[in-house]
Every structure is written in structure tokens, then in C-alpha cells.
FIDO-819904 format. One line per 4 residues: number of its first residue (from 0); for each residue x, y, z negated of N, C-alpha, C, CB. Coordinates in nm, 2 decimals, always signed. Glycine has a CB too. Layout:
REM residues N
NUM = X/Y/Z/X/Y/Z/X/Y/Z/X/Y/Z ~ ...
REM end
This chain:
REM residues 66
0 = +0.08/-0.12/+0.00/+0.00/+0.00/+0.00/+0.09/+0.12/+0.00/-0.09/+0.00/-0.12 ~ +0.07/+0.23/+0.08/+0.15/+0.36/+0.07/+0.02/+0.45/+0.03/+0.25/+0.41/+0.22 ~ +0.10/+0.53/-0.09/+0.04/+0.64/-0.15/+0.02/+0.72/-0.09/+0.09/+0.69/-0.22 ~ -0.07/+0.82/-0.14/-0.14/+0.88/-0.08/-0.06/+1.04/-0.09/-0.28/+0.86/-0.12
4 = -0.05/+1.09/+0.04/+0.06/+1.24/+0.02/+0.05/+1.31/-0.14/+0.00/+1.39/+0.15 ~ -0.03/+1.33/-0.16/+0.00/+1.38/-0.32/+0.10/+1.31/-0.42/-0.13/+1.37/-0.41 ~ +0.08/+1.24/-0.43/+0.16/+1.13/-0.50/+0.32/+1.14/-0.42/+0.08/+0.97/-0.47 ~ +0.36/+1.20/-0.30/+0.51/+1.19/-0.24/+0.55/+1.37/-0.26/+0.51/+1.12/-0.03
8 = +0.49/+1.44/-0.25/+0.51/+1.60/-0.24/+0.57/+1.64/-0.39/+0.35/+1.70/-0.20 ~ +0.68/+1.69/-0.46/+0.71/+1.68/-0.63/+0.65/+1.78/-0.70/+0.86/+1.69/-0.67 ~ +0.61/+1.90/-0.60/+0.50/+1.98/-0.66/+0.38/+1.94/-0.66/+0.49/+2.08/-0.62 ~ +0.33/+1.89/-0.58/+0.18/+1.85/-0.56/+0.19/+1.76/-0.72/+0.14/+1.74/-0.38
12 = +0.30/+1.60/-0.71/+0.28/+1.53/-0.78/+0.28/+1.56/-0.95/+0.35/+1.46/-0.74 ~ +0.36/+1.70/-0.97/+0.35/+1.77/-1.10/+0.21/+1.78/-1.10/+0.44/+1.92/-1.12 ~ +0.11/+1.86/-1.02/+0.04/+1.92/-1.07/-0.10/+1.82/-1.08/+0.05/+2.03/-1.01 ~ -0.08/+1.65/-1.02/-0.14/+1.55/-1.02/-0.16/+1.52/-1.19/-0.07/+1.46/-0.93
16 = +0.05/+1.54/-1.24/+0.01/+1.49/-1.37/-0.07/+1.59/-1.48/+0.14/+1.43/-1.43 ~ -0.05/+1.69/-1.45/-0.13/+1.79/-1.54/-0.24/+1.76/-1.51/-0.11/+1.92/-1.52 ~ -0.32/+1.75/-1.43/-0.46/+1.72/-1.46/-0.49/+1.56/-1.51/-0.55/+1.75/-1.32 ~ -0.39/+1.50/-1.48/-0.43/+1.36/-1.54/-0.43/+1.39/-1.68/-0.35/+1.23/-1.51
20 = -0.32/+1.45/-1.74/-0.30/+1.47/-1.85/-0.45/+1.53/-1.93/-0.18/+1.57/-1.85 ~ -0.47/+1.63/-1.86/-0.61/+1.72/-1.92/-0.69/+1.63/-1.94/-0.68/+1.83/-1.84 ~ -0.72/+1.57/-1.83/-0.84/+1.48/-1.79/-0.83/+1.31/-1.90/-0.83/+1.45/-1.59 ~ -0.74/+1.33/-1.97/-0.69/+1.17/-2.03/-0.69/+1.08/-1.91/-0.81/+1.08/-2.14
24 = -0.62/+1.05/-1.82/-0.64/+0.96/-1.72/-0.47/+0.90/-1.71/-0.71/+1.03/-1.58 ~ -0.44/+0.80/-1.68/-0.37/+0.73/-1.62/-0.28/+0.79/-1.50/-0.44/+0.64/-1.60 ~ -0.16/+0.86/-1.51/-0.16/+0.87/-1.34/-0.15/+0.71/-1.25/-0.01/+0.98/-1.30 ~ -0.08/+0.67/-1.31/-0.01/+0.52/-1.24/-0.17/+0.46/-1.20/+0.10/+0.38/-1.39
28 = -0.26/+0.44/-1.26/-0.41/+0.41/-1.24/-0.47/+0.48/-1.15/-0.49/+0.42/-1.35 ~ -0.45/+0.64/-1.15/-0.53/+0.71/-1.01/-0.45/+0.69/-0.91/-0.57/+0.88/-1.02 ~ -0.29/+0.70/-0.87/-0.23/+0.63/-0.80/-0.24/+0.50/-0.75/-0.15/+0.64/-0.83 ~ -0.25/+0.39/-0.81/-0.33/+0.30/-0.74/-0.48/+0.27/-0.71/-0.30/+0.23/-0.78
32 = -0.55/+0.33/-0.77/-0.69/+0.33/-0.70/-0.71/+0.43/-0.62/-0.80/+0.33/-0.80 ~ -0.61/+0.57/-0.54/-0.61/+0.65/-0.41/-0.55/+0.55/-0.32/-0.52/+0.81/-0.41 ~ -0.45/+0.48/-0.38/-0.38/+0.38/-0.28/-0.46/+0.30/-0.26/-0.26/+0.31/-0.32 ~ -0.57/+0.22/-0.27/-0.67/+0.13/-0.22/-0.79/+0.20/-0.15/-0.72/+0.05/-0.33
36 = -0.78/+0.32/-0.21/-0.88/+0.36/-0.09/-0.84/+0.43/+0.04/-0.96/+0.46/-0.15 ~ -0.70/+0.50/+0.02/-0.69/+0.49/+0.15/-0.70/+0.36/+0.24/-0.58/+0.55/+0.17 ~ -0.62/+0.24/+0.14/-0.63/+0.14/+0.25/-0.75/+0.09/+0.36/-0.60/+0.04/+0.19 ~ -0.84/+0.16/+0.26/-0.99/+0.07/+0.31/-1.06/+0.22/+0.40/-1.14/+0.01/+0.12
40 = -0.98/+0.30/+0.40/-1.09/+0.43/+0.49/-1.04/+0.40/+0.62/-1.06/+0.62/+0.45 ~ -1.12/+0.47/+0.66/-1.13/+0.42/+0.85/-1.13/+0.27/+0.89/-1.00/+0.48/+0.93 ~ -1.14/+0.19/+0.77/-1.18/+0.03/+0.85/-1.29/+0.02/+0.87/-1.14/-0.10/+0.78 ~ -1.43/+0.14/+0.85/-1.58/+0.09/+0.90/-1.59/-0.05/+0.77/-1.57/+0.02/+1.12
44 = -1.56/-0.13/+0.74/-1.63/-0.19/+0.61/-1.56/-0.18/+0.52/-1.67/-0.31/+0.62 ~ -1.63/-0.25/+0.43/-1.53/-0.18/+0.34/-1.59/-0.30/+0.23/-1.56/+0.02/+0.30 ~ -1.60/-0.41/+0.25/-1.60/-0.53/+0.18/-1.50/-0.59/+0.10/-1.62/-0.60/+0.26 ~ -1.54/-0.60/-0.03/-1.42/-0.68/-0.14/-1.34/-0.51/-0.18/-1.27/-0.84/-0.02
48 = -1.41/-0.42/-0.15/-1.34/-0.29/-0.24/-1.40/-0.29/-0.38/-1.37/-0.13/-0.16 ~ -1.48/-0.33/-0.40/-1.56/-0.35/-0.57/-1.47/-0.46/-0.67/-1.76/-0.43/-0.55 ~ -1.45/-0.54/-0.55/-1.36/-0.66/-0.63/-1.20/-0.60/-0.65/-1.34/-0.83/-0.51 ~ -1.17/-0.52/-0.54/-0.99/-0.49/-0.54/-1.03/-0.35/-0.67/-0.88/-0.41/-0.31
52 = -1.12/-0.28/-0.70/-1.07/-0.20/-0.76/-1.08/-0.25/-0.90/-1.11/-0.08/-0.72 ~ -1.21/-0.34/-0.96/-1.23/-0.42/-1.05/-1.06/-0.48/-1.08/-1.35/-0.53/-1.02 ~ -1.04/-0.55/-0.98/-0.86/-0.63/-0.97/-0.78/-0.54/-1.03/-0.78/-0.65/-0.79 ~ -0.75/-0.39/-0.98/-0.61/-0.32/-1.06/-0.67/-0.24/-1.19/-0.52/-0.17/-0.95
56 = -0.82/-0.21/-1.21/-0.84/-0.20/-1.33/-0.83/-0.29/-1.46/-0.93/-0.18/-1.31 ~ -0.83/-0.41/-1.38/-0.80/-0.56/-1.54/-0.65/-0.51/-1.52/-0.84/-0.80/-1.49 ~ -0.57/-0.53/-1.42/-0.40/-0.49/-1.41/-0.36/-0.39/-1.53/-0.36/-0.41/-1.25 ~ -0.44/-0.29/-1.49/-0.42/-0.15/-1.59/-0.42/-0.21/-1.76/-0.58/+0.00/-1.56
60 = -0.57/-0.25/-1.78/-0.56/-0.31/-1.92/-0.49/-0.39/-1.98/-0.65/-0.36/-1.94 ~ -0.48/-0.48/-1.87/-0.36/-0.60/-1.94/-0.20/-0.54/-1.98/-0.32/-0.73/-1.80 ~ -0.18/-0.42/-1.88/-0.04/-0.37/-1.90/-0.06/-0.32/-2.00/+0.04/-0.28/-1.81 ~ -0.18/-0.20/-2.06/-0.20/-0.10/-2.17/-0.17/-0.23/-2.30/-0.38/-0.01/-2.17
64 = -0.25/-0.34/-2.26/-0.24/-0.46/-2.38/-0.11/-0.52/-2.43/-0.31/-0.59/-2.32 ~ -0.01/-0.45/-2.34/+0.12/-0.55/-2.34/+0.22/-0.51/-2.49/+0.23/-0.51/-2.17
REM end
């Protein structure tokens, strides 16, 4: 999966983590769930995206669990 331009730009990506920060969020978690959606845009379906994002959300917990 390649990230999504925010995530590569080092200002953009500063100012990604400041709002994750505000927002309590994960960056590594909104990074991978922009990274699955780009994968799935412009394919016209978009089948088994409920399952892949369910998939890196158990990933996320299990790491927070570690």
C-alpha cells in the first residue's frame, strides 16, 4: 500500500500529527486506514473494504495490547 501524499510532504505530515494529537487519534491508524482507501478508490467496487478496515483495526488493538 503507498500512502497517501499527506503522509510523504514533512510539513503536511507535522500538521497531520497535530490534529491527530487534538483529535486523540492514532496517526499510524489514520495512515493506514487513508492507505486502504486509496487502494480501493477508483476500483468501481469496493468489496471486502468493511472486512480490510475491521482487519487493521483488530491490528491497531492488538499492538495497543502489546
Amino acid at each position: 500500500m503507498k500512502p497517501p501524499p499527506c503522509f510523504d510532504d514533512a510539513e503536511t505530515k507535522k500538521l497531520v500529527k497535530q490534529v491527530c494529537k487534538q483529535h486523540q487519534v492514532d496517526p499510524q491508524l489514520l495512515k493506514d486506514l487513508c492507505e486502504l482507501e486509496t487502494d480501493y478508490s477508483g476500483s468501481g467496487r469496493r468489496h471486502g473494504l468493511d472486512d480490510d478496515i475491521a482487519a487493521i483495526i483488530t491490528r491497531f488493538i492488538a499492538r495497543e495490547a502489546e
